[in-house]
C-alpha positions as a printed Julia matrix, in Angstrom:
432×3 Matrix{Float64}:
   0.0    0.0     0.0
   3.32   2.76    0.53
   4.55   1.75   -2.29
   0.94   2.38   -4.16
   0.89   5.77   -2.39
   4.25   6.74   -3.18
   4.31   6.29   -7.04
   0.58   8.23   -6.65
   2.45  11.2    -4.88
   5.77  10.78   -7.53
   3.24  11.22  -10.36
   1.51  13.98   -8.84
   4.35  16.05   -7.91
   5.61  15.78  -11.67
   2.18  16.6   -12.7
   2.68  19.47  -10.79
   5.47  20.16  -12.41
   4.57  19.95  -15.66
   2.02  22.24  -15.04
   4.07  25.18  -14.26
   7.05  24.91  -16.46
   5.29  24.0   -19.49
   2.77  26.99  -19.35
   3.18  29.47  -21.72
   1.23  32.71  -22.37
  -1.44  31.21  -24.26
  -1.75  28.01  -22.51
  -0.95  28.69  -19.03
  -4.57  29.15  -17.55
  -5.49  25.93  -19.24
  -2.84  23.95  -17.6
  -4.94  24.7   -14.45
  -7.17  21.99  -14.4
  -3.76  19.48  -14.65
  -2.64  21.19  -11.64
  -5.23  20.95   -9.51
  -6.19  16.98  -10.07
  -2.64  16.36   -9.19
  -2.54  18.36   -6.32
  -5.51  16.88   -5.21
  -4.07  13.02   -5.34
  -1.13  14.53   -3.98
  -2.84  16.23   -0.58
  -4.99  13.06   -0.46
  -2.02  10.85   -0.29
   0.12  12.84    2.19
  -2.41  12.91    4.35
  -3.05   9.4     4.56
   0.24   7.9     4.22
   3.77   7.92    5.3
   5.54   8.99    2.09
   8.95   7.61    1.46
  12.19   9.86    1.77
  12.23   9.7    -2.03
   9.47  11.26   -2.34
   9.89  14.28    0.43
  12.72  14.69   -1.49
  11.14  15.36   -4.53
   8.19  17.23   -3.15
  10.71  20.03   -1.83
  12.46  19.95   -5.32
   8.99  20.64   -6.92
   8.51  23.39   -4.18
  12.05  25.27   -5.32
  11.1   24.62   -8.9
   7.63  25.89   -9.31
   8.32  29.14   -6.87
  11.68  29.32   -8.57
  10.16  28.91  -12.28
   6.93  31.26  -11.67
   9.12  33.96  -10.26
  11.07  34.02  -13.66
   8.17  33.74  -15.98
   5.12  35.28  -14.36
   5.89  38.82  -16.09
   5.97  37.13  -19.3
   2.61  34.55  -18.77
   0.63  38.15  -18.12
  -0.03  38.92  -21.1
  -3.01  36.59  -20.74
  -3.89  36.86  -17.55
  -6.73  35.43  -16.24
  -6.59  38.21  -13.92
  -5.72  41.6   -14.09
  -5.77  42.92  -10.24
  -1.78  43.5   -10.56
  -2.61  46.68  -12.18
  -4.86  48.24   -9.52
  -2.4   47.05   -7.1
   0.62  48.82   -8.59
  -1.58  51.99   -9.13
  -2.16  52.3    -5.07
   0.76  51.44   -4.14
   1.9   54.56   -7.18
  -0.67  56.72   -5.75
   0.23  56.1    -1.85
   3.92  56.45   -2.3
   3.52  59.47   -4.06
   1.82  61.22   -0.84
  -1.51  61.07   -1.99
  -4.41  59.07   -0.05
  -5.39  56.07   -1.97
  -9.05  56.53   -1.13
  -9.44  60.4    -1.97
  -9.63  60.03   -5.58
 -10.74  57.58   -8.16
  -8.23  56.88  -11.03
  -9.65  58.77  -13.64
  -9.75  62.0   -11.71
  -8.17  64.91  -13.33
  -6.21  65.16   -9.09
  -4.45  61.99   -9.99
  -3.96  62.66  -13.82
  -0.38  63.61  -13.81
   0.98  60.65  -11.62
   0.38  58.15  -15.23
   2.97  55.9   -15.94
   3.76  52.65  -18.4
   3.94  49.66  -16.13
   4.83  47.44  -19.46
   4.74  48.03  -23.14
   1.35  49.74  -24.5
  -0.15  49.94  -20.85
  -0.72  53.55  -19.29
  -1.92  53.8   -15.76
  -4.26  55.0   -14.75
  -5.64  55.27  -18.42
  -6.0   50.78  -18.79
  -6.98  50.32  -14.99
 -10.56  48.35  -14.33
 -13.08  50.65  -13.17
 -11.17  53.69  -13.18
 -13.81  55.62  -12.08
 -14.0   53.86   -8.7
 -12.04  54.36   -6.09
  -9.94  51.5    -4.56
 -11.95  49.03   -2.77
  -8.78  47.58   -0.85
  -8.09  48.25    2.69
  -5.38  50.06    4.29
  -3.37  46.81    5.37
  -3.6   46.28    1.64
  -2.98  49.75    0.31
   0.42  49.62    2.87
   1.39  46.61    1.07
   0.95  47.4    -2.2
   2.81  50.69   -1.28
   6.14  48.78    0.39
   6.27  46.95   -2.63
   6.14  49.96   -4.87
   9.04  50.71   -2.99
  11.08  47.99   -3.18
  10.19  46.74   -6.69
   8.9   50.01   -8.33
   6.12  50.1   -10.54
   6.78  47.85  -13.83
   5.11  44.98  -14.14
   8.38  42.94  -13.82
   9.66  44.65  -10.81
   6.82  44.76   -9.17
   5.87  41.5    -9.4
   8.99  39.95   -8.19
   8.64  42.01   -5.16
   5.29  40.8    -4.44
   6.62  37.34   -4.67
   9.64  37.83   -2.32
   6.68  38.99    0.07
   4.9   36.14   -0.58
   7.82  33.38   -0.12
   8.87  34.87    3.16
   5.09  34.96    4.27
   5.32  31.24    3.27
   8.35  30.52    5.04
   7.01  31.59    7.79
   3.96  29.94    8.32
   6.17  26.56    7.67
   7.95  27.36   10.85
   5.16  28.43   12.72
   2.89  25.53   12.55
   3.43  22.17   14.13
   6.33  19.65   13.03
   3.68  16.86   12.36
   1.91  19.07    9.68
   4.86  20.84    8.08
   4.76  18.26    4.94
   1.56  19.12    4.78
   1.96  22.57    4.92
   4.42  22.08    1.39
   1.83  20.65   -0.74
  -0.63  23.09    0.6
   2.02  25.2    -0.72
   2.0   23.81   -4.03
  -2.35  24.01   -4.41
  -3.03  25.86   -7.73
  -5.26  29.01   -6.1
  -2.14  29.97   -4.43
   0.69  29.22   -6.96
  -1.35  30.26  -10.22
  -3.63  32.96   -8.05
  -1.23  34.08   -5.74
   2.35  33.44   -7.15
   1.52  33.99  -10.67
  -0.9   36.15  -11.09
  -1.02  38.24   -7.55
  -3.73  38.59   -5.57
  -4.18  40.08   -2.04
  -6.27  37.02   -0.74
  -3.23  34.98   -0.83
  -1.07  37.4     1.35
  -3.83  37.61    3.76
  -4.53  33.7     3.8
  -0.93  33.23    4.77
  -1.05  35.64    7.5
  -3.86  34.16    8.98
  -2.68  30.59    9.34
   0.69  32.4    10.7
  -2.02  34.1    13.44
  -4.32  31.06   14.08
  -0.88  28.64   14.15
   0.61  31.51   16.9
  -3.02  31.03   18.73
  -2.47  27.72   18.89
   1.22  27.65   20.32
  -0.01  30.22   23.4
   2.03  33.29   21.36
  -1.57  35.35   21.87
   0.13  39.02   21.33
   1.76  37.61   18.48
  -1.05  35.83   17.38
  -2.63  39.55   17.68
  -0.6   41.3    15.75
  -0.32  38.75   12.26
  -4.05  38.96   12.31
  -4.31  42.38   13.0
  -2.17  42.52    9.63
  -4.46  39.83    7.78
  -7.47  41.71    8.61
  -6.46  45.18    7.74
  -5.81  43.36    3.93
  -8.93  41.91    3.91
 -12.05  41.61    6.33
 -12.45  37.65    6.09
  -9.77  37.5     8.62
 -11.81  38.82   11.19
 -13.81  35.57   11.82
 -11.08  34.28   14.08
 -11.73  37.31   16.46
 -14.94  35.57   17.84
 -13.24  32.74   18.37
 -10.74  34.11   20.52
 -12.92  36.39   22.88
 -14.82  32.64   23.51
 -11.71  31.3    24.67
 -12.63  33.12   27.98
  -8.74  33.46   29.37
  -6.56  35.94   29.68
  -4.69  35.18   26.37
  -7.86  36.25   24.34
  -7.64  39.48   26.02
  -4.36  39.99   25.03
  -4.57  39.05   21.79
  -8.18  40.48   20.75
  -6.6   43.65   22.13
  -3.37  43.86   19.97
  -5.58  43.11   17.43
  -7.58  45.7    17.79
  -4.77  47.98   18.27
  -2.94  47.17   15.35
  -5.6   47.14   13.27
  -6.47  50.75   14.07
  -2.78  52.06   14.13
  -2.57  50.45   10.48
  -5.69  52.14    9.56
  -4.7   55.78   11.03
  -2.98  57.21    7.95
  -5.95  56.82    5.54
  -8.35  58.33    7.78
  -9.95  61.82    6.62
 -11.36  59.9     4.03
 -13.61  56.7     3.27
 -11.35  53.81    3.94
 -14.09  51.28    3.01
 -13.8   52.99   -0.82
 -16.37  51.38   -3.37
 -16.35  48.25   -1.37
 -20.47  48.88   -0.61
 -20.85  49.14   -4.46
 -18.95  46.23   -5.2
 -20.29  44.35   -2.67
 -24.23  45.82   -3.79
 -23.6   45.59   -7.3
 -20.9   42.49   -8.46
 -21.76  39.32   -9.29
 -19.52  36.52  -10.69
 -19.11  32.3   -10.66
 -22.08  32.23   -8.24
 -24.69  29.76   -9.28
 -26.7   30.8    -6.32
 -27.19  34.61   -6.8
 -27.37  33.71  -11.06
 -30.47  30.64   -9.5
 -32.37  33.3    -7.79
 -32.31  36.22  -10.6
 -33.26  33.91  -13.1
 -36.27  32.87  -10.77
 -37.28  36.73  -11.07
 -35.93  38.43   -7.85
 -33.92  41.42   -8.5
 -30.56  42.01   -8.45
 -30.0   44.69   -5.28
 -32.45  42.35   -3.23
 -30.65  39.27   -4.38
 -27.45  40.53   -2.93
 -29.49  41.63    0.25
 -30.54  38.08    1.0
 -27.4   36.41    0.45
 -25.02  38.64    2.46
 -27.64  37.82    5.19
 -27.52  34.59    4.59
 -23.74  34.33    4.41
 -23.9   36.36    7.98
 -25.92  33.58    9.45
 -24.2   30.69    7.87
 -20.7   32.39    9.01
 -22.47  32.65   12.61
 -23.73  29.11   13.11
 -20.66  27.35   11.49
 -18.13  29.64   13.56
 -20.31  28.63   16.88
 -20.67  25.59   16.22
 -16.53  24.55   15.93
 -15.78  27.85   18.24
 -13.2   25.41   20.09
 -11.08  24.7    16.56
 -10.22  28.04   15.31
  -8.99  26.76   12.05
 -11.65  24.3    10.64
 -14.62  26.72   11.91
 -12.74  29.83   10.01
 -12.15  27.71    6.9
 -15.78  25.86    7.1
 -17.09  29.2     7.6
 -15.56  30.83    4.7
 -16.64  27.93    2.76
 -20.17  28.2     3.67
 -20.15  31.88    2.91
 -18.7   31.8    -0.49
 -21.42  28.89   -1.8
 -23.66  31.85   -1.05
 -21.36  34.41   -1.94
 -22.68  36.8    -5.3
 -19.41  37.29   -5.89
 -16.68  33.87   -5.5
 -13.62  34.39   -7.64
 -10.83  31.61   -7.51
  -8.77  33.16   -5.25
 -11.4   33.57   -2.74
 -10.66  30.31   -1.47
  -7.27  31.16   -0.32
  -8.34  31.29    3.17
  -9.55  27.98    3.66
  -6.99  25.93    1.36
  -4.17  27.9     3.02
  -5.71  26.58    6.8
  -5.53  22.93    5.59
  -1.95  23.39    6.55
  -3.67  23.38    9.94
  -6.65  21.26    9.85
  -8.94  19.49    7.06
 -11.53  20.81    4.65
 -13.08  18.7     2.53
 -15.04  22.05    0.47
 -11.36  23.47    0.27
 -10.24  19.89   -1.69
 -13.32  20.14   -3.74
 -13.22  24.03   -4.28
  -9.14  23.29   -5.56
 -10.33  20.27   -8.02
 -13.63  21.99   -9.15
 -12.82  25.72   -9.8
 -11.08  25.28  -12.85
 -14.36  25.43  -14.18
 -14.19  29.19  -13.99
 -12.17  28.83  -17.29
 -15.3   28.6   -19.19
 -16.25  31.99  -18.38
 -13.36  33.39  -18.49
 -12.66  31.9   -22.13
 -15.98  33.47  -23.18
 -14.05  36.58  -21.69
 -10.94  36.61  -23.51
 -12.32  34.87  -26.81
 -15.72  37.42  -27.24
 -14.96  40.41  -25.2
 -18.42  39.35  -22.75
 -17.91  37.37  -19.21
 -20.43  34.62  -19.95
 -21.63  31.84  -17.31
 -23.64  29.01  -18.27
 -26.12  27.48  -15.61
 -24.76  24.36  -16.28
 -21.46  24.68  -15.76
 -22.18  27.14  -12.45
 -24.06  23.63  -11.53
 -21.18  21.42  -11.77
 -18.77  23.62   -9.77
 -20.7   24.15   -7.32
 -23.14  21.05   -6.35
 -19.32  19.01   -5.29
 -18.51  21.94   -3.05
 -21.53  22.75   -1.77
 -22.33  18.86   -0.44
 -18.39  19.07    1.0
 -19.32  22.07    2.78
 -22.33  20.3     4.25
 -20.44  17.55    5.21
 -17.93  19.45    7.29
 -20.79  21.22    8.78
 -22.4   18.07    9.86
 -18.86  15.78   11.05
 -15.14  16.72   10.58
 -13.39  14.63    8.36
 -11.25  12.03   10.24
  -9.85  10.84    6.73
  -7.82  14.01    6.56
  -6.16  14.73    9.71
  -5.31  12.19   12.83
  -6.78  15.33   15.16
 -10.05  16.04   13.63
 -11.69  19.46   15.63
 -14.54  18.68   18.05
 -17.21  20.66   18.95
């Protein structure tokens, strides 16, 4: 049976492989889907099985040579990107490090006008950036980010992203070292899953930073390090609000650790927040949040069954509040699975549930077990379709069908790890 499991993991890990140095600009997003069915035999072997030293071996090898590969083509795979976030990114962090308040003006104002600039060849900002006439929707933990990195990478594409992905690796490092010895191979193929090489490496995306962070947080929690602990998610929730669901959790501890660490928190969030103030720090988030909708088979169910648009976003962020709610009480006592069951549950209802959404809960099965965030990895690559409408035709075009079969896998995952934890992931399943 090892030796069954080993040549599994050997063939995965070269699937892996394959996937990332074989990509080129025109087939990169396609190799997705090979990615993410070997990453899935390969987390579903690791944690079942012993793996031979052979195959450790091998698995760090594929670690170097996928971060170590991406890093040097990344700049050149953009120019079909199945994201294009980078660019709002790099025009913050332009607009911050030039002493101007990210949140005061949207790009297209005539305030901002003479601060353009050519990121890469036949791009102008702010002239090509998405929804120019909205201002930033990121939050100051972000907008501080994005502005370090302007500094240390400047603001071409090329620069910039290899800045971004020095950030990232150390962030990565990190939570390796963190977490506990018995979960740190683990922790490497988690690593290696597809939302956060391809959505977070490659193409960059704030949800991966702040997924990283978090673990680093929750993993301090866990080792008694609660100011610590404070502090990285004080960090992770100033880049994006998801974080904050492992606040809760702490104040229910009911010790003197959750004090501490609530409180840095707190304080860290609002010292982080302090130099944007005089000015909306929550940007266009409300419209986005009012007015967006994309890869949800939910909110597309419910306004093709007549109910409008505004009031179909009403009734799912409520019902995303309440699922959050009942799953967070329900595992208060395992910080990890209830944040990442949680966050599952609320993107199945979520109008809005891009790929790297998910970074949060894939990034905690370095901690704990998630069947939704196995399913999300293996089934999200249907988001291709759309986006192949997108690139082919100009139009972002999701077909019911296709909605259905992404979502029904995850959906009955996420169900399952509301009802029982799975035991066939992890040797410590959470209890209740």
């Amino acid at each position: 049976m090892r030796s069954a499991a080993n040549a599994v993991a050997v063939v995965s890990l070269l699937g892996i492989l394959a996937s990332v140095v074989l990509a080129q600009p025109t087939s990169a997003p396609y190799l997705w889907p090979v990615h993410a069915v070997a990453w899935v035999a390969l987390m579903l072997v690791i944690t079942r099985h012993d793996l031979s030293q052979l195959a450790k071996v091998l698995m760090v090898v594929t670690v170097a040579v996928v971060v170590g590969w991406t890093m040097g083509t990344s700049a050149g795979l953009y120019t079909v990107p199945i994201s294009d976030d980078v660019y709002r990114y790099i025009w913050d962090g332009h607009v911050t490090t030039s002493g101007i308040n990210p949140y005061a003006y949207p790009p297209n104002s005539p305030a901002v006008a003479g601060l353009a600039f050519s990121p890469r060849e036949n791009m102008v900002l702010p002239t090509d950036v998405k929804f120019a006439h909205m201002t930033t929707i990121y939050p100051p933990g972000g907008q501080l980010l994005f502005a370090a990195i302007t500094v240390l990478g400047g603001t071409t594409l090329s620069g910039w992203m290899l800045a971004w992905q020095l950030v990232l690796i150390g962030l990565a490092t990190t939570m390796v070292l963190v977490i506990r010895r018995d979960r740190r191979w683990i922790a490497l193929v988690v690593l290696l899953n597809p939302i956060l090489v391809i959505h977070g490496l490659r193409e960059p995306h704030i949800d991966a930073a702040m997924a990283l962070i978090s673990v680093i947080a929750i993993a301090l929690w866990d080792r008694q390090r609660p100011a610590w602990s404070g502090i990285a998610l004080a960090c992770a929730i100033a880049m994006k609000y998801l974080a904050g669901m492992a606040v809760p959790l702490m104040i229910v501890a009911r010790r003197r650790a959750s004090v501490i660490a609530v409180g840095t928190a707190l304080l860290g969030v609002a010292l982080l927040y302090a130099p944007f103030m005089g000015h909306n720090v929550a940007g266009n988030l409300g419209t986005f949040a009012a007015k967006f909708r994309a890869n949800s088979f939910v909110a597309e169910a419910l306004i093709g069954a007549g109910m409008k648009g505004t009031t179909t976003h009403s009734v799912l962020l409520a019902c995303m509040a309440l699922a959050a709610c009942a799953v967070l009480w329900r595992y208060r006592r395992a910080p990890a699975y209830a944040v990442a069951t949680a966050t599952m549950a609320m993107l199945c209802l979520s109008p809005v549930a891009h790929p790297w959404y998910f970074a949060l809960p894939v990034a905690l099965c370095a901690l704990t077990a998630s069947r939704a965030a196995v399913a999300a990895t293996l089934f999200t690559p249907l988001y291709l379709v759309g986006w192949h409408y997108y690139t082919n035709g100009g139009a972002w075009k999701e077909d019911a069908a296709v909605l259905l079969a992404e979502w029904l896998p995850i959906a009955v995952c996420v169900v399952a790890d509301v009802v029982r934890p799975p035991r066939w992931l992890t040797s410590e399943p959470p209890s209740e």
